[in-house]
C-alpha positions as CSV (number, residue, x, y, z in Angstrom):
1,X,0.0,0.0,0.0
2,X,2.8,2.2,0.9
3,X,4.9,1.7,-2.7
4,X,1.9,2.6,-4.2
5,X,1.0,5.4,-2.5
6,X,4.5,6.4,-3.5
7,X,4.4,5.6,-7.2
8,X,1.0,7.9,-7.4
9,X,2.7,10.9,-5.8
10,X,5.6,10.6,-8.0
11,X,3.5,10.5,-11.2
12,X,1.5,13.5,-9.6
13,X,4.9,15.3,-9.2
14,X,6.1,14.2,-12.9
15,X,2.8,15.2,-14.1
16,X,2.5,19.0,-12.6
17,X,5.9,20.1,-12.6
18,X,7.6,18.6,-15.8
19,X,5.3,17.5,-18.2
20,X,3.6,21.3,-18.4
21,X,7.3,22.7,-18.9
22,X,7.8,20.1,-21.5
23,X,4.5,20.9,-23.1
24,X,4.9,24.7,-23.4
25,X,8.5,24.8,-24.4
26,X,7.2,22.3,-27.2
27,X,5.0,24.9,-28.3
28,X,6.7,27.8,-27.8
29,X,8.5,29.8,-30.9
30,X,10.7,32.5,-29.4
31,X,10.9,36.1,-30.4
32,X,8.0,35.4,-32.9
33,X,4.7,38.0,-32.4
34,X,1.6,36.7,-32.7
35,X,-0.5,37.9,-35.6
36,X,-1.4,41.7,-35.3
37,X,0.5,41.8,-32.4
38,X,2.6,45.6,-33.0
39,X,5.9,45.8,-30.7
40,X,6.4,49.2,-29.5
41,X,10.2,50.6,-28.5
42,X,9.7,53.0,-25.7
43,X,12.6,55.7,-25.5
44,X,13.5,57.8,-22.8
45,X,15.2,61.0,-22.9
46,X,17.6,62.2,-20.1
47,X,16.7,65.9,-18.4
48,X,18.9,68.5,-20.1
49,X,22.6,68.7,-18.0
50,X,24.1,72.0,-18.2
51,X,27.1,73.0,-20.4
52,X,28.4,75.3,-17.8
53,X,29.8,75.2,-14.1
54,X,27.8,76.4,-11.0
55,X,29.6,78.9,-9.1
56,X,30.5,78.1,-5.2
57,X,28.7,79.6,-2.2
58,X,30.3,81.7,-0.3
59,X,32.1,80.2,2.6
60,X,29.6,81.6,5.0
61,X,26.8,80.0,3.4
62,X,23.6,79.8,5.2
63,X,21.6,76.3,5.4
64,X,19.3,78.3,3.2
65,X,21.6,79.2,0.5
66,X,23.9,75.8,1.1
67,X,20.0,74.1,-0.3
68,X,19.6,76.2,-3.1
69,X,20.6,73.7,-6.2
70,X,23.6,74.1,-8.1
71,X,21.8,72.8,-11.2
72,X,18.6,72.6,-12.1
73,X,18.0,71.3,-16.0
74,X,20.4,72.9,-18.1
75,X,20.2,75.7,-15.6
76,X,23.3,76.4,-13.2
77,X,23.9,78.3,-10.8
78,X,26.2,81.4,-11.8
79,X,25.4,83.8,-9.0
80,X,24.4,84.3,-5.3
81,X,24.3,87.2,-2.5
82,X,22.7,88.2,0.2
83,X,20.0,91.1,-1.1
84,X,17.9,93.5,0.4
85,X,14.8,93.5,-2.0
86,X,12.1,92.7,0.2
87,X,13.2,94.6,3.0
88,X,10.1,96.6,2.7
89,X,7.8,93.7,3.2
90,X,5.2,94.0,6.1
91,X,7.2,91.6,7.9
92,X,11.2,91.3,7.2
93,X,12.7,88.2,5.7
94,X,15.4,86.3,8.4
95,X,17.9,86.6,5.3
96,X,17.6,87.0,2.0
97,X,19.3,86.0,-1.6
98,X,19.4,86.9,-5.2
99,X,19.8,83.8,-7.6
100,X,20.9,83.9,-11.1
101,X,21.0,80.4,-13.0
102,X,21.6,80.5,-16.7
103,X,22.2,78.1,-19.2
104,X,25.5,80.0,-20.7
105,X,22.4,82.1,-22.7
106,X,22.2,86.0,-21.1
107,X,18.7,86.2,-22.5
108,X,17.5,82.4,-21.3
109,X,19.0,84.1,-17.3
110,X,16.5,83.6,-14.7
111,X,16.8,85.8,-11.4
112,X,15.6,84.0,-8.1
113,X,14.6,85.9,-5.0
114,X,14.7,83.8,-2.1
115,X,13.8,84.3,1.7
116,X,13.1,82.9,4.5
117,X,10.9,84.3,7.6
118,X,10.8,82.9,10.9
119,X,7.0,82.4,11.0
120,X,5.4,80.5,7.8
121,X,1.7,83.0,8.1
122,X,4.5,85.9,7.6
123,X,6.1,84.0,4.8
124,X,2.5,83.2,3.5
125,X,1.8,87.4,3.9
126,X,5.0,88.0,1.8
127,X,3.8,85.3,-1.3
128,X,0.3,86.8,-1.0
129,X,1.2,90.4,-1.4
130,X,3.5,89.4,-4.4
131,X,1.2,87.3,-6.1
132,X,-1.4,90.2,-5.8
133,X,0.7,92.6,-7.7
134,X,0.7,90.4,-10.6
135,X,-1.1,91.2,-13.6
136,X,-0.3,89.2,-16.3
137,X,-2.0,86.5,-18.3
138,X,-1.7,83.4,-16.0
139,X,0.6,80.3,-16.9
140,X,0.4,78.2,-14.0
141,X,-0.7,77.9,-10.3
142,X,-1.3,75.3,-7.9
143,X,-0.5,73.8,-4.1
144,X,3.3,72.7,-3.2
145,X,2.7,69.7,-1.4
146,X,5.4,67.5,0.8
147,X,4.6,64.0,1.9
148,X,1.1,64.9,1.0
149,X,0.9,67.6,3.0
150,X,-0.2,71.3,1.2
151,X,3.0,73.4,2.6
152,X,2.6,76.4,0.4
153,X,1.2,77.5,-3.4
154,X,2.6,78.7,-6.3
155,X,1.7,81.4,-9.8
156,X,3.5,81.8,-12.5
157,X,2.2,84.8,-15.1
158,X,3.3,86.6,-18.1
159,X,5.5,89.7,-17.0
160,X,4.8,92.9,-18.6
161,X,5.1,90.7,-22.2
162,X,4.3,87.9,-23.6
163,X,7.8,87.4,-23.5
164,X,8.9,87.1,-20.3
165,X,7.7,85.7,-16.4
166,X,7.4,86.0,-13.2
167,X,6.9,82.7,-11.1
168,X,6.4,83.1,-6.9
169,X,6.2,80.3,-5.1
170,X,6.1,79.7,-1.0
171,X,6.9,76.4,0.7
172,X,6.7,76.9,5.0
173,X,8.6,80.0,5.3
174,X,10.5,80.9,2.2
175,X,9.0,82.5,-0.4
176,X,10.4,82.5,-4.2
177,X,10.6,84.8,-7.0
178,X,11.9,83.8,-10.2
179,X,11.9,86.2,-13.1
180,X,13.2,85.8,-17.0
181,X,12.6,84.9,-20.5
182,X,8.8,83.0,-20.0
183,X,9.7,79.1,-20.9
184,X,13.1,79.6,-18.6
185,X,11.3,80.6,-15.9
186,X,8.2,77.8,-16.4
187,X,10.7,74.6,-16.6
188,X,13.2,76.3,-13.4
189,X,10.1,76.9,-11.7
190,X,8.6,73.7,-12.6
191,X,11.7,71.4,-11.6
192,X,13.1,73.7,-8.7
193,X,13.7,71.3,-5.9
194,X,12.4,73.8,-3.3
């Protein structure tokens, strides 16, 4: 009773495990497409690197500055400083820098503004009272969210022409401004880390 017991669980084993291998190998012809079947080649192109160097930070770099990318796209960073431009603003910025990142193009230069306050409703003052001052024909706007959390909003909108932009964007408490040639300032806005 036990050997055949034993011969049936063999068979089983034969049966399920290498006589359907056998049977589809059999029938199997590789690399051949079934009728009407189209094979599609899907490419994917590489962001754009830049063709020049990012300048350094100065050596007393702020953790604000020191995250501020050295590349973004075939943007790099070719300027930064400490500016006063907002020191008008209802509340003052904690610091404050002016960007430049360029693609080795003058005209394709995009100017960033960028400040941080200690409170985010004073940063979120700041980014409303900017985006209110803009008239132009809008390109973009939306929520910034991190981990799925809403942490701030952005506009972009034509500046002055149809040729050039102004993008503001907040995220806690810094607030953005990024100016230029209109498509510069849509894809740096639109891949900007921060």
């Amino acid at each position: 009773m036990v050997v055949v017991a034993a011969v049936i669980v063999i068979i089983a084993l034969v049966t399920a495990f290498i006589a359907p291998g056998w049977a589809l190998k059999k029938n199997a012809e590789p690399n051949v497409a079934a009728p009407g079947d189209a094979q599609t080649q899907t490419t994917q192109t590489a962001d754009p690197t830049p063709t020049i160097s990012a300048s350094t930070l100065p050596n007393d770099a702020t953790e604000l500055l020191k995250a501020m990318p050295d590349t973004v796209l075939n943007f790099a960073r070719t300027g930064a400083g400490a500016t006063t431009t907002w020191s008008n603003a209802k509340v003052k910025p904690v610091e404050e820098y002016t960007l430049t990142y360029s693609t080795g193009d003058a005209a394709n230069d995009v100017t960033i503004i960028a400040a941080q306050w200690s409170k985010a409703d004073d940063a979120k003052t700041q980014y409303e009272d900017l985006t209110g001052a803009l008239t132009g024909k809008e390109l973009a706007s939306g929520n910034i969210k991190v981990s799925g959390s809403n942490t701030g909003a952005y506009v972009t909108k034509e500046d002055g022409s149809s040729d050039k932009a102004i993008s503001v964007w907040r995220n806690d408490t810094v607030v953005f401004q990024a100016t230029g040639a209109k498509q510069a300032v849509q894809d740096l806005t639109k891949h900007f880390p921060l």
